[in-house]
PyMOL CGO cylinders between C-alpha atoms (Angstrom):
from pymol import cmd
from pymol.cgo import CYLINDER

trace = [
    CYLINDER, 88.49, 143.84, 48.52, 87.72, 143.79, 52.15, 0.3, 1, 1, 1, 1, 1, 1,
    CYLINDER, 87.72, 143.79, 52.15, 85.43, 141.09, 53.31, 0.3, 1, 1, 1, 1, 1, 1,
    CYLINDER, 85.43, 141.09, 53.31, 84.15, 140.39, 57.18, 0.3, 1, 1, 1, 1, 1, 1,
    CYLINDER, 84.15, 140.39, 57.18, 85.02, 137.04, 58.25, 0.3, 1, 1, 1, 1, 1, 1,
    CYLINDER, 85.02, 137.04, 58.25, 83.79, 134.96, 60.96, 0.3, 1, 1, 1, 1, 1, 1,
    CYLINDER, 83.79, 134.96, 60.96, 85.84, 132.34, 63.23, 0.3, 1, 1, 1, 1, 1, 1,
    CYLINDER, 85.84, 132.34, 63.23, 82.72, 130.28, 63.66, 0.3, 1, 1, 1, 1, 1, 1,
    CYLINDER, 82.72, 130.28, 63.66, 84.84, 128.18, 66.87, 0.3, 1, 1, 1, 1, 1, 1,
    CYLINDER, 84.84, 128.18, 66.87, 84.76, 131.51, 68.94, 0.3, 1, 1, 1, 1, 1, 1,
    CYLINDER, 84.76, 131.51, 68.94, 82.24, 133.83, 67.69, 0.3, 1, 1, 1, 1, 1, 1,
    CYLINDER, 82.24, 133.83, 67.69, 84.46, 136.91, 67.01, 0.3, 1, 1, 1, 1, 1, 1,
    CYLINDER, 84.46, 136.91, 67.01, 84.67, 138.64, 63.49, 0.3, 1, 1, 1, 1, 1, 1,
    CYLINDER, 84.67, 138.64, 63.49, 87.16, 140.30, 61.96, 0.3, 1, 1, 1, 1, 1, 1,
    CYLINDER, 87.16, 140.30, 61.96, 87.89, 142.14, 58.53, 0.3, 1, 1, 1, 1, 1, 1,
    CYLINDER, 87.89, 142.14, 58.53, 90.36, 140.91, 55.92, 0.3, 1, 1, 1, 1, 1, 1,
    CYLINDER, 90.36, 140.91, 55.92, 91.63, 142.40, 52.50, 0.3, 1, 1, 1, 1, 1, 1,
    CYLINDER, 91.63, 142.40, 52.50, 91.85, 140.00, 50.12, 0.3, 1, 1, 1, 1, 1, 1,
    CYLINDER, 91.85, 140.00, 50.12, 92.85, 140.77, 45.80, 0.3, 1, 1, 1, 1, 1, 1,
    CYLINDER, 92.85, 140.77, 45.80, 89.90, 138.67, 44.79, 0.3, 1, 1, 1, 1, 1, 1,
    CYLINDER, 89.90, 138.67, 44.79, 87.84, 136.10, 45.30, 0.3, 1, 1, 1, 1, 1, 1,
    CYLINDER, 87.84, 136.10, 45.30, 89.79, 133.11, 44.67, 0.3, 1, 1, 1, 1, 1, 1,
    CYLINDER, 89.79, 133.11, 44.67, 92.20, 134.01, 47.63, 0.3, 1, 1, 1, 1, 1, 1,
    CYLINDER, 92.20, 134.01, 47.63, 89.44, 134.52, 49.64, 0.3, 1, 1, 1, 1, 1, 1,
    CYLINDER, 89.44, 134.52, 49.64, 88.42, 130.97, 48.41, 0.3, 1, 1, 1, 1, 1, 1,
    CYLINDER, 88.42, 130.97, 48.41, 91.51, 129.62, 49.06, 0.3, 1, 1, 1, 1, 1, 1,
    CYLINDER, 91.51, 129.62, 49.06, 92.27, 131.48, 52.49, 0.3, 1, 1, 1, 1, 1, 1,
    CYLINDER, 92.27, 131.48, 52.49, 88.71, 129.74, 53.73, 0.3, 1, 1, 1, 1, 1, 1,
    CYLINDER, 88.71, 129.74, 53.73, 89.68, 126.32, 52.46, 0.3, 1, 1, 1, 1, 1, 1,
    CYLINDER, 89.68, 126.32, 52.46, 92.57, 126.06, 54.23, 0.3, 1, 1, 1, 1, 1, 1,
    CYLINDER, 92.57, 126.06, 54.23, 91.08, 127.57, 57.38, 0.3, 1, 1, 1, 1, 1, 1,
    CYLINDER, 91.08, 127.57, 57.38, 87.78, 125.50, 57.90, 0.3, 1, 1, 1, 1, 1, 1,
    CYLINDER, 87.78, 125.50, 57.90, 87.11, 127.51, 61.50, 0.3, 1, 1, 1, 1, 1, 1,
    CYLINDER, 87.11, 127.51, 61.50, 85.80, 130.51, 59.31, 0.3, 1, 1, 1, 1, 1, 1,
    CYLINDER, 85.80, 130.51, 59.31, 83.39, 131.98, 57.04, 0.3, 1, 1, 1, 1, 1, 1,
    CYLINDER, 83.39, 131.98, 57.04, 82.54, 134.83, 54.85, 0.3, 1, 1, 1, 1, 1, 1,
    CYLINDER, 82.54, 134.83, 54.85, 79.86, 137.14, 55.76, 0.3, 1, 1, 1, 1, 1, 1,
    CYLINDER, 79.86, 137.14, 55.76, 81.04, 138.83, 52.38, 0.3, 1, 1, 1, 1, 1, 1,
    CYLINDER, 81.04, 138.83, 52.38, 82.14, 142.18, 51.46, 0.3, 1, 1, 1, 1, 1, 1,
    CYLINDER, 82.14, 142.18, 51.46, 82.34, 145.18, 53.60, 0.3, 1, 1, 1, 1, 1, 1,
    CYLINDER, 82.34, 145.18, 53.60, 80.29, 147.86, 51.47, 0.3, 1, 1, 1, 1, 1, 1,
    CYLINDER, 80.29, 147.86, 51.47, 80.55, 150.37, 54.50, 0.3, 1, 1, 1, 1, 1, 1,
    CYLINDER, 80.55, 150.37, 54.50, 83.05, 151.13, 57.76, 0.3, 1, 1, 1, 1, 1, 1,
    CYLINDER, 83.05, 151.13, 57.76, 82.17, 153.10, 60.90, 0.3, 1, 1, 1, 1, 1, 1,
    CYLINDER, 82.17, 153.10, 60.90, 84.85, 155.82, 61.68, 0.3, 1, 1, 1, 1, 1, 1,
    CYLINDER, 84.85, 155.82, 61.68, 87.29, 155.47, 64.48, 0.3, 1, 1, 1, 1, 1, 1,
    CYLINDER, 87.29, 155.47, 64.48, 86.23, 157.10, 67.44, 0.3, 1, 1, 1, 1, 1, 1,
    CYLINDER, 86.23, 157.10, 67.44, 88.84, 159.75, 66.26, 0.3, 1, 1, 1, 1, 1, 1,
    CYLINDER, 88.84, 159.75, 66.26, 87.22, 160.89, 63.34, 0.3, 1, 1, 1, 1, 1, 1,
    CYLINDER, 87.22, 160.89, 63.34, 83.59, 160.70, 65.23, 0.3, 1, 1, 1, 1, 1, 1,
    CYLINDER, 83.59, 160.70, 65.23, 84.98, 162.96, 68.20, 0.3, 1, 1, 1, 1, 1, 1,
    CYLINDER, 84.98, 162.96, 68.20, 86.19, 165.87, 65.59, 0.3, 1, 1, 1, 1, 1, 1,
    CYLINDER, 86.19, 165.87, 65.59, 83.60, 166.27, 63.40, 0.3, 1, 1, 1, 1, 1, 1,
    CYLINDER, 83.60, 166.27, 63.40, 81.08, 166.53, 66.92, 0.3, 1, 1, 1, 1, 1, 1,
    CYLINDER, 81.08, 166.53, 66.92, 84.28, 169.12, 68.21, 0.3, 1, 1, 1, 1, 1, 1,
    CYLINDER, 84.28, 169.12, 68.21, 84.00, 170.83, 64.54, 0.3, 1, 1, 1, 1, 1, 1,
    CYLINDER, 84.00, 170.83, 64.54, 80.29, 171.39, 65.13, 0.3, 1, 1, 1, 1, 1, 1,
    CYLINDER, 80.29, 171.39, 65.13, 80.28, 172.54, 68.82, 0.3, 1, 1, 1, 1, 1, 1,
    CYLINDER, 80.28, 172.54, 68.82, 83.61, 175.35, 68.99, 0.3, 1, 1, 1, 1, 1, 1,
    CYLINDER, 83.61, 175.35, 68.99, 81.85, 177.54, 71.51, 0.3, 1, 1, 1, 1, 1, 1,
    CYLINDER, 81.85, 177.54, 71.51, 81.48, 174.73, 74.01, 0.3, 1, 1, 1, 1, 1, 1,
    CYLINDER, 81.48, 174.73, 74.01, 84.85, 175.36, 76.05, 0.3, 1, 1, 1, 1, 1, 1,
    CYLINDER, 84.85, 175.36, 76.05, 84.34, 172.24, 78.39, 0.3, 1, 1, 1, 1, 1, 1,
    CYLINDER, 84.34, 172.24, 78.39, 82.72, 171.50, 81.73, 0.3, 1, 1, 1, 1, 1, 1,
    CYLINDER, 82.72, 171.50, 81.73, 83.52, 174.41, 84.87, 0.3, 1, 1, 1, 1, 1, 1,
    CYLINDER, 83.52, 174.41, 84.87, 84.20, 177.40, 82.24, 0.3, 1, 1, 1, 1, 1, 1,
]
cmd.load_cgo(trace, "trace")
Protein backbone atom coordinates (compact mmCIF):
# COMPACT_ATOMS: atom_id res chain seq x y z
CA UNK A 1 0.00 0.00 0.00
CA UNK A 2 1.24 3.42 -0.76
CA UNK A 3 1.19 5.85 2.06
CA UNK A 4 2.43 9.79 1.98
CA UNK A 5 5.02 10.39 4.45
CA UNK A 6 6.29 13.45 5.94
CA UNK A 7 10.06 14.31 7.03
CA UNK A 8 8.76 16.58 9.74
CA UNK A 9 12.84 18.14 10.07
CA UNK A 10 12.43 19.66 6.49
CA UNK A 11 8.92 19.92 5.52
CA UNK A 12 9.00 17.90 2.23
CA UNK A 13 6.69 14.78 1.60
CA UNK A 14 7.14 12.00 -0.23
CA UNK A 15 5.23 8.65 -1.15
CA UNK A 16 6.32 5.19 -0.03
CA UNK A 17 4.98 1.57 -0.80
CA UNK A 18 4.95 -0.35 2.00
CA UNK A 19 3.25 -4.51 2.22
CA UNK A 20 1.37 -3.52 5.32
CA UNK A 21 1.12 -1.76 8.15
CA UNK A 22 3.53 -3.19 10.44
CA UNK A 23 6.46 -2.20 8.03
CA UNK A 24 5.15 0.98 7.84
CA UNK A 25 5.23 0.79 11.73
CA UNK A 26 8.47 -0.35 11.82
CA UNK A 27 9.99 1.91 8.91
CA UNK A 28 8.61 5.06 11.23
CA UNK A 29 10.14 3.70 14.40
CA UNK A 30 13.33 3.52 13.24
CA UNK A 31 13.13 6.85 11.43
CA UNK A 32 11.74 9.29 14.17
CA UNK A 33 12.17 12.49 11.53
CA UNK A 34 8.85 11.25 9.83
CA UNK A 35 5.27 10.66 9.89
CA UNK A 36 2.35 9.16 8.19
CA UNK A 37 -0.20 11.29 6.66
CA UNK A 38 -1.68 7.74 5.72
CA UNK A 39 -2.69 6.14 2.62
CA UNK A 40 -2.71 7.57 -0.78
CA UNK A 41 -6.45 6.83 -1.98
CA UNK A 42 -5.78 9.00 -5.20
CA UNK A 43 -2.57 10.20 -7.59
CA UNK A 44 -2.50 13.14 -10.00
CA UNK A 45 -1.20 12.07 -13.52
CA UNK A 46 2.20 13.00 -14.76
CA UNK A 47 2.18 15.91 -16.76
CA UNK A 48 2.49 13.29 -19.63
CA UNK A 49 -0.67 11.75 -19.33
CA UNK A 50 -2.41 15.38 -18.58
CA UNK A 51 -0.82 16.87 -21.92
CA UNK A 52 -2.40 13.85 -24.18
CA UNK A 53 -5.63 13.51 -23.12
CA UNK A 54 -5.91 17.81 -23.59
CA UNK A 55 -3.90 16.88 -27.30
CA UNK A 56 -6.65 13.92 -27.70
CA UNK A 57 -9.41 16.48 -27.24
CA UNK A 58 -8.07 19.43 -29.34
CA UNK A 59 -6.61 17.48 -32.96
CA UNK A 60 -7.60 20.41 -35.13
CA UNK A 61 -5.48 22.85 -33.19
CA UNK A 62 -2.16 22.56 -35.37
CA UNK A 63 -0.08 24.97 -33.06
CA UNK A 64 0.65 28.68 -32.84
CA UNK A 65 1.61 30.60 -36.63
CA UNK A 66 -0.42 27.87 -38.80
Amino acid sequence: MKYTILNRRIGSALEMNFSNADQLNRWLDINEDFESLGPVEKYLPTRHVRMQRWKDKNDQFAGWGS
